[in-house]
GUKOL-539105 format. One line per field, with one value per residue (C-alpha): residue number from 1; residue in one letter; z, y, x. Coordinates in Angstrom, 1 decimal, always signed. Example, Ala and Ser with C-alpha at 12.3 -4.5 7.8 and 13.67 -1.06 7.14 Angstrom:
<seros>
kefi: (1;2) .
marlo: (A;S) .
up: (+7.8;+7.1) .
north: (-4.5;-1.1) .
east: (+12.3;+13.7) .
</seros>
This chain:
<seros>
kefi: (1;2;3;4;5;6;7;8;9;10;11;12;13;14;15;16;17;18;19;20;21;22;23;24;25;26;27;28;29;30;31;32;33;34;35;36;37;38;39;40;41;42;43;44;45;46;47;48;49;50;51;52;53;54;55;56;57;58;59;60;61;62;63;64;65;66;67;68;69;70;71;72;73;74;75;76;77;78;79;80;81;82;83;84;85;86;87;88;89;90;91;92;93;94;95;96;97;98;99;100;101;102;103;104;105;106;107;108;109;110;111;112;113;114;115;116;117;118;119;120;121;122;123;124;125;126;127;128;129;130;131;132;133;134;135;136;137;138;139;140;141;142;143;144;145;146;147;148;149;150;151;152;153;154;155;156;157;158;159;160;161;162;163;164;165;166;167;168;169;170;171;172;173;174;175;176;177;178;179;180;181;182;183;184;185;186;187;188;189;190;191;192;193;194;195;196;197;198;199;200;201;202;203;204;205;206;207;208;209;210;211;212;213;214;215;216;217;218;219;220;221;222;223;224;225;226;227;228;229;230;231;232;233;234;235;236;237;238;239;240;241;242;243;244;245;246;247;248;249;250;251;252;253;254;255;256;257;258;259;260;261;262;263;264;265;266;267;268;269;270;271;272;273;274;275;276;277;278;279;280;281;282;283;284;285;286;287;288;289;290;291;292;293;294;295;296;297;298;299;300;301;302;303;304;305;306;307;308;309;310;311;312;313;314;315;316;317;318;319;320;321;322;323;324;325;326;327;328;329;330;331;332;333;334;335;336;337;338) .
marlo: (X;X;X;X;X;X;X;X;X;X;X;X;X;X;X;X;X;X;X;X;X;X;X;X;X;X;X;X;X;X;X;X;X;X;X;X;X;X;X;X;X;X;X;X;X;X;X;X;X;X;X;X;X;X;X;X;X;X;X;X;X;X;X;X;X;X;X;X;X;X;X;X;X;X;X;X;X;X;X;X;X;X;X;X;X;X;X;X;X;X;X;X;X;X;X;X;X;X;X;X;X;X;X;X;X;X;X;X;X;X;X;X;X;X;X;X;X;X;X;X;X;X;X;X;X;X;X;X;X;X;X;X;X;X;X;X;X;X;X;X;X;X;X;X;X;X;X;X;X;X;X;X;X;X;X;X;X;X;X;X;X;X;X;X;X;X;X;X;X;X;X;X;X;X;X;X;X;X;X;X;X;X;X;X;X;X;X;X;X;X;X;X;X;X;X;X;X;X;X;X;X;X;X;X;X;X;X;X;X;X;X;X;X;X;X;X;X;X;X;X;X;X;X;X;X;X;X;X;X;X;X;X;X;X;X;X;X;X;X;X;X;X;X;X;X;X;X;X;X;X;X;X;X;X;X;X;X;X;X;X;X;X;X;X;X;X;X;X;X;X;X;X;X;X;X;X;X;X;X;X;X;X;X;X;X;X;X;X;X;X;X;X;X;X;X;X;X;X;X;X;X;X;X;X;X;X;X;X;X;X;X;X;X;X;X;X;X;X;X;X;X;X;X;X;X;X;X;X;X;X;X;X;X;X;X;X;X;X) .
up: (+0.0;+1.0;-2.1;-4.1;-2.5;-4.2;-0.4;+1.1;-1.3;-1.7;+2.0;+2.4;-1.2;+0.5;+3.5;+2.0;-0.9;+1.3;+5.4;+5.8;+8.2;+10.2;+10.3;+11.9;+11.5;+9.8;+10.8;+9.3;+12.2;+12.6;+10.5;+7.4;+9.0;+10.7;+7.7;+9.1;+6.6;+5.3;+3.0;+5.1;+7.0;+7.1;+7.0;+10.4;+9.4;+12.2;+12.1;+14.7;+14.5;+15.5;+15.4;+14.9;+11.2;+11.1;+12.3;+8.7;+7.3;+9.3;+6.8;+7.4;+4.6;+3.6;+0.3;-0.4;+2.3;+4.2;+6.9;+7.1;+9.7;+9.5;+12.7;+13.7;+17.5;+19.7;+20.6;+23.8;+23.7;+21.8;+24.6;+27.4;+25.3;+25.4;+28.9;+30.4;+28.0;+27.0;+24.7;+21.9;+22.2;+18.9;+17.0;+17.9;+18.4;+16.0;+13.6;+10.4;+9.7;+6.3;+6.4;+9.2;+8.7;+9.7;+9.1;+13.1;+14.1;+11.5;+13.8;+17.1;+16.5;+15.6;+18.9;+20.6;+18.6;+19.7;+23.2;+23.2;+21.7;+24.4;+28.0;+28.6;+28.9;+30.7;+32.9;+36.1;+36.4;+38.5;+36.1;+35.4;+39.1;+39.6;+36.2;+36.8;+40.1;+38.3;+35.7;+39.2;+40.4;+37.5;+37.4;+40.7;+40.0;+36.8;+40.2;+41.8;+38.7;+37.4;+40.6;+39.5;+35.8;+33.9;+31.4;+28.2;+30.5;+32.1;+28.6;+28.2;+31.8;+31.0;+28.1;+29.6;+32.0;+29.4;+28.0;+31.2;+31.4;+28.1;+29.6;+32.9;+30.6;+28.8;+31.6;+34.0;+30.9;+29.3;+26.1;+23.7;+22.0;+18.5;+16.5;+18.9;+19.3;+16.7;+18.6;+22.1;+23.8;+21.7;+22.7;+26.1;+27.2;+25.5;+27.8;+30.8;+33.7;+33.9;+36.3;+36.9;+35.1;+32.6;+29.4;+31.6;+32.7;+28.9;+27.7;+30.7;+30.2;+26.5;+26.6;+30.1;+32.1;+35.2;+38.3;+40.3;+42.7;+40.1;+38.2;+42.0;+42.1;+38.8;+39.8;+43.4;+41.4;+39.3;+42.4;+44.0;+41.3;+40.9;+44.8;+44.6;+41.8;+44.5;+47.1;+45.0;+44.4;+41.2;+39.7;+37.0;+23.4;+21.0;+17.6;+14.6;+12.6;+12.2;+14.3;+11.5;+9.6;+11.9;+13.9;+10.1;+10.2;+14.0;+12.9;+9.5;+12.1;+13.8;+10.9;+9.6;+12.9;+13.5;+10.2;+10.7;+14.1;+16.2;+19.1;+20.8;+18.6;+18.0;+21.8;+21.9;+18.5;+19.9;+23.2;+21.4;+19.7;+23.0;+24.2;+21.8;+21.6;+24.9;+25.3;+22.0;+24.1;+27.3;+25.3;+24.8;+20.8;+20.9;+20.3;+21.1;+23.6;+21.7;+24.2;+24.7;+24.8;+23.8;+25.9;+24.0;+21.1;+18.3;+16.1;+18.5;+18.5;+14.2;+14.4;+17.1;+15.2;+12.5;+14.3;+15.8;+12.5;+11.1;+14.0;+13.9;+9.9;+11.0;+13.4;+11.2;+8.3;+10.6;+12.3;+8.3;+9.6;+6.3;+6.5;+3.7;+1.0;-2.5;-4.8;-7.2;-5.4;-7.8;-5.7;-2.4;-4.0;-4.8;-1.2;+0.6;-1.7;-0.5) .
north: (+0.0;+2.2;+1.7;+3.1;+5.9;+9.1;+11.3;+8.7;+8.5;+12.7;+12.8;+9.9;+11.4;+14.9;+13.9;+11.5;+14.6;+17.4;+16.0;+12.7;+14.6;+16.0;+13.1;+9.7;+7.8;+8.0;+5.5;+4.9;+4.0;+3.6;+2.8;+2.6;+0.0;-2.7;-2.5;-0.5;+2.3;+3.8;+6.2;+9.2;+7.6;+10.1;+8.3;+8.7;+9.5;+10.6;+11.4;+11.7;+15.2;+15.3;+18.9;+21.6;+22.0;+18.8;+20.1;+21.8;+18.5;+19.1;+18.8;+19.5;+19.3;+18.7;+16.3;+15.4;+16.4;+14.2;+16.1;+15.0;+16.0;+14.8;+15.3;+15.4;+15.0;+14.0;+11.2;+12.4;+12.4;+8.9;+7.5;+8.9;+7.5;+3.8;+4.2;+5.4;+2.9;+5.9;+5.4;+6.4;+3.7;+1.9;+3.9;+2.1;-1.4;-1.5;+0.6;+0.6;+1.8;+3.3;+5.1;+4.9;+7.1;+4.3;+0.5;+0.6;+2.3;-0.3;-2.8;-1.0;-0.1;-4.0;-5.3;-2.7;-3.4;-7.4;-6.1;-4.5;-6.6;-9.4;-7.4;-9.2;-12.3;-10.9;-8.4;-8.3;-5.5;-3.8;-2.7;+0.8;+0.6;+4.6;+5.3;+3.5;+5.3;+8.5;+7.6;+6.3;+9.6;+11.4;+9.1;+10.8;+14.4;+14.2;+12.5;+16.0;+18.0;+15.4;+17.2;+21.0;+20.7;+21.1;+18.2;+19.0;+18.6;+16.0;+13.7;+14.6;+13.8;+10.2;+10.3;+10.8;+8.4;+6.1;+7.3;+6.7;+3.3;+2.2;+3.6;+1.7;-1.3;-0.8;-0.8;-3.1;-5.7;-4.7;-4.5;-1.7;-1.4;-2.0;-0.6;+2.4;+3.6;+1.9;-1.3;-0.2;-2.4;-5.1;-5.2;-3.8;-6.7;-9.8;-7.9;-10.5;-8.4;-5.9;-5.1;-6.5;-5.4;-3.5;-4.2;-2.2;+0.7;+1.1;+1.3;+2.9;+5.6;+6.2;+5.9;+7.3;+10.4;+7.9;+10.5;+11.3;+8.5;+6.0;+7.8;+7.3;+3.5;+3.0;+5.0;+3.0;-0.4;+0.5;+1.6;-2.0;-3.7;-2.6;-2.6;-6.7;-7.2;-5.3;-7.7;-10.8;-9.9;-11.4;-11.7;-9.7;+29.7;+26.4;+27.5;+27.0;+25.8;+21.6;+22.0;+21.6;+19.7;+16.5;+17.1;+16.9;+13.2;+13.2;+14.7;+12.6;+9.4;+10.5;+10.8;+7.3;+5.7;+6.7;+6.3;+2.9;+3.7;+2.4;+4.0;+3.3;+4.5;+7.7;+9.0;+8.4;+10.3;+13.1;+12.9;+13.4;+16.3;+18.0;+17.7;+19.9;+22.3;+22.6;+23.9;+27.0;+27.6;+28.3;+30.9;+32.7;+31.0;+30.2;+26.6;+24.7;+21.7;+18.5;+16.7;+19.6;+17.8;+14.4;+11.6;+8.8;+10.0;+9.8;+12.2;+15.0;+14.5;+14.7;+17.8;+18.9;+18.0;+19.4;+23.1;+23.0;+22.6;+25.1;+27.6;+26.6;+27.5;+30.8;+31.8;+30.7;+32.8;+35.7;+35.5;+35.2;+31.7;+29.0;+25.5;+24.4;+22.7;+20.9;+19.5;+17.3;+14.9;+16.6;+19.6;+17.4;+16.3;+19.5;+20.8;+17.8;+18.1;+21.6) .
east: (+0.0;+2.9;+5.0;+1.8;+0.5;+1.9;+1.4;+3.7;+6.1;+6.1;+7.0;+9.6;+11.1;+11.6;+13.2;+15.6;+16.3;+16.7;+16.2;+18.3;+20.0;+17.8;+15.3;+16.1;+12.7;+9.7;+6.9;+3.0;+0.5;-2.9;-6.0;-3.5;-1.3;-4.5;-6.4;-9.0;-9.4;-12.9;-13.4;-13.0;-9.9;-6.3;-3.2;-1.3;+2.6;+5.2;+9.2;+11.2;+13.6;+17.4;+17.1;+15.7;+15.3;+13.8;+10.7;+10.3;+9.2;+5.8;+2.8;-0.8;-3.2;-7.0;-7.7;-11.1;-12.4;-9.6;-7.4;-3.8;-1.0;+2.0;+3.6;+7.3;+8.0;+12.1;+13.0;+13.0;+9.1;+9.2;+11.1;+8.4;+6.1;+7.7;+9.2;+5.4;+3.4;+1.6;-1.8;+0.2;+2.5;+1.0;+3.2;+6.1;+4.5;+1.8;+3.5;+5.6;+8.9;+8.9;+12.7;+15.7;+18.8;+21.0;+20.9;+21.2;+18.0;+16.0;+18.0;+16.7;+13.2;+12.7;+14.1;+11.9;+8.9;+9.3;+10.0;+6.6;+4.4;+6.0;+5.7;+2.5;+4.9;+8.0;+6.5;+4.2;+1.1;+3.2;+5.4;+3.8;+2.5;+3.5;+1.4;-1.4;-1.2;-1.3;-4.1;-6.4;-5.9;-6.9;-10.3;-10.7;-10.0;-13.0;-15.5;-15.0;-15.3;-18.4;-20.6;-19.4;-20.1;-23.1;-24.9;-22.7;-19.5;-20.7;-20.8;-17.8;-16.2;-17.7;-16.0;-12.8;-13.0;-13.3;-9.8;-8.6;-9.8;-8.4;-5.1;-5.4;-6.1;-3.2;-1.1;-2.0;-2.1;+1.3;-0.8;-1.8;-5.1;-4.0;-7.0;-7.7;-11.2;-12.4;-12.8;-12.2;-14.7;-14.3;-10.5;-11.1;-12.9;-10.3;-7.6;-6.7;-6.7;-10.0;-12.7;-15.8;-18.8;-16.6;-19.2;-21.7;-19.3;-18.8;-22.3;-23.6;-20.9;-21.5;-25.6;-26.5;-25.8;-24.5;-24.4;-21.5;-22.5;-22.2;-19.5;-17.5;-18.8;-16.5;-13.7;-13.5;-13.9;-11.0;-8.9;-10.2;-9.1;-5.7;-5.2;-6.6;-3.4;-1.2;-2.6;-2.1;+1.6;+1.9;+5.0;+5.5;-3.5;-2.3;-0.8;-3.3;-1.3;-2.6;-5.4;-8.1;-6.2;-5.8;-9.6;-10.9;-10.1;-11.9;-15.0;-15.2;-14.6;-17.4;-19.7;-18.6;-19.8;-22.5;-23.8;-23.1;-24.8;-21.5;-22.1;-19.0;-16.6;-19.1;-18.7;-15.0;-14.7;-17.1;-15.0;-11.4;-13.0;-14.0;-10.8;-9.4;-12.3;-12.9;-9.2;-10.1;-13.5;-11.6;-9.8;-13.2;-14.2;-17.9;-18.0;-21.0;-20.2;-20.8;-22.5;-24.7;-28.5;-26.4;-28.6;-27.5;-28.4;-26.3;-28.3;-27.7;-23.9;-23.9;-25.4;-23.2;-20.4;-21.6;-22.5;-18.6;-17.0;-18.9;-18.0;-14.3;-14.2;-15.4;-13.6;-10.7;-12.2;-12.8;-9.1;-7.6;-6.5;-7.2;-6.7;-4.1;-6.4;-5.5;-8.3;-5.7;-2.8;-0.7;-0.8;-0.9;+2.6;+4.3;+3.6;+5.2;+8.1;+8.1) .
</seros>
């Protein structure tokens, strides 16, 4: 797939042409690499910088109606993200490794990708025991907040709390979710170490507004749970620039589920949206929430979604901000060639 698509190829020719040393690795993740891809689907593309002028390489893009970012970050922040088992850590283990400045690094990343996709076997739950920790007490920090907020911010508290899950899950199994929201309960629940009940904390959470009481219950199951693993000792202002561009492909993955009425991967979509726009509405841009009058009903969160991508276009219009757009790949080729 790689070898044939013209973006890919655009990119990877540019830094080996004009970057090969200022890039060490560029890696395709996501929907692209698990065979997951619909029509509206982006393909996820990250390099990792060895200095500063590598950062140049960053591209952000719409075609047809597709956003694209590709997104440069240090290998300082790629080794937090390993070290910490951090949710993005299916770039390294699901992920594949399109160009390496040195036959060395090709060597590296696939010792490291066979160390991660192996921890469940060599390593005990309490291996990230100070970053589960740190996820349990960010479940409890959204409890307090739950009682403060109003409905809209409530949706999307639940909706957090199911990141935080997925990240608790992740950890405590030595696992990663290798197709991401898109079957998150599906591979929640075939993870060996979870909570009881979890099917219901996960529909209950994206269906119903649960209460802080209940939305406590959850958070001291989780903390329960880990503490019975502990007991069993088992061995073991943002810039601009991007921001439309990658949140396109969000808001088209929510549109795709939930016209196939997937209502799972619709509320996590909706809820990885509000985390972005919630940050642009604290800076004073009128953004409807989209959980506002949400229920469980995925018709409210289209039109939602529709309302805050209308907004955001105008506020860009208004602040002379414009996405970068191409209608023909030939264009979408010439700018990644820069």
């Amino acid at each position: 797939m790689f070898e044939n698509n013209p973006m890919i190829q655009a990119f990877l020719e540019l830094v080996k042409s004009k970057y090969s040393e200022d890039i060490g690795l560029v890696i395709a993740y996501g929907s692209s690499v698990t065979n997951t891809m619909h029509e509206k689907s982006d393909i996820d593309l990250v390099f990792i910088v060895k200095n500063d002028r590598g950062w140049e390489c960053s591209r952000g893009f719409i075609f047809n109606d597709i956003g694209y970012d590709f997104f440069g970050m240090t290998v300082e922040r790629l080794h937090g993200i390993i070290n910490e088992f951090q949710p993005l850590i299916s770039i390294v283990a699901s992920g594949v490794l399109l160009w390496a400045d040195s036959d060395e690094k090709v060597g590296h990343f696939k010792a490291l990708q066979d160390r991660l996709n192996h921890l469940s076997e060599t390593t005990s739950p309490m291996t990230y025991q100070t970053h589960i920790e740190s996820v349990l007490d960010k479940m409890k920090v959204l409890v307090f907040d739950y009682d403060k907020a109003d409905e809209a911010q409530q949706w999307h508290l639940q909706g957090q709390l199911l990141y935080h899950i997925m990240h608790y899950l992740q950890l405590i199994n030595r696992n990663h979710y290798h197709y991401g929201m898109k079957r998150m309960k599906e591979e929640s629940l075939a993870m060996a170490l979870k909570p009881d009940n979890l099917e219901k904390i996960i529909d209950n959470l994206t269906l119903t507004l649960v209460g802080s009481e209940t939305l406590h219950e959850y958070v001291t199951l989780l903390s329960d749970h880990f503490t019975s693993l502990q007991d069993q000792k088992v061995t073991s202002i943002k810039e601009f620039d991007g921001f439309y561009e990658e949140e396109l492909s969000m808001w088209n993955k929510l549109y795709h589920s939930a016209s196939k009425n997937d209502h799972v991967t619709t509320f996590m979509a909706a809820t990885s949206l509000e985390n972005e726009l919630s940050y642009y509405r604290h800076q004073g841009w009128a953004i409807t929430p989209l959980f506002e009058s949400y229920r469980g009903n995925l018709l409210t969160l289209v039109t939602n979604a529709q309302k805050t991508q209308q907004q955001v276009l105008t506020i860009f219009d208004e602040q002379c901000h414009h996405p970068t757009k191409f209608e023909s790949i030939e264009d979408v080729v010439a700018y990644i060639k820069g």
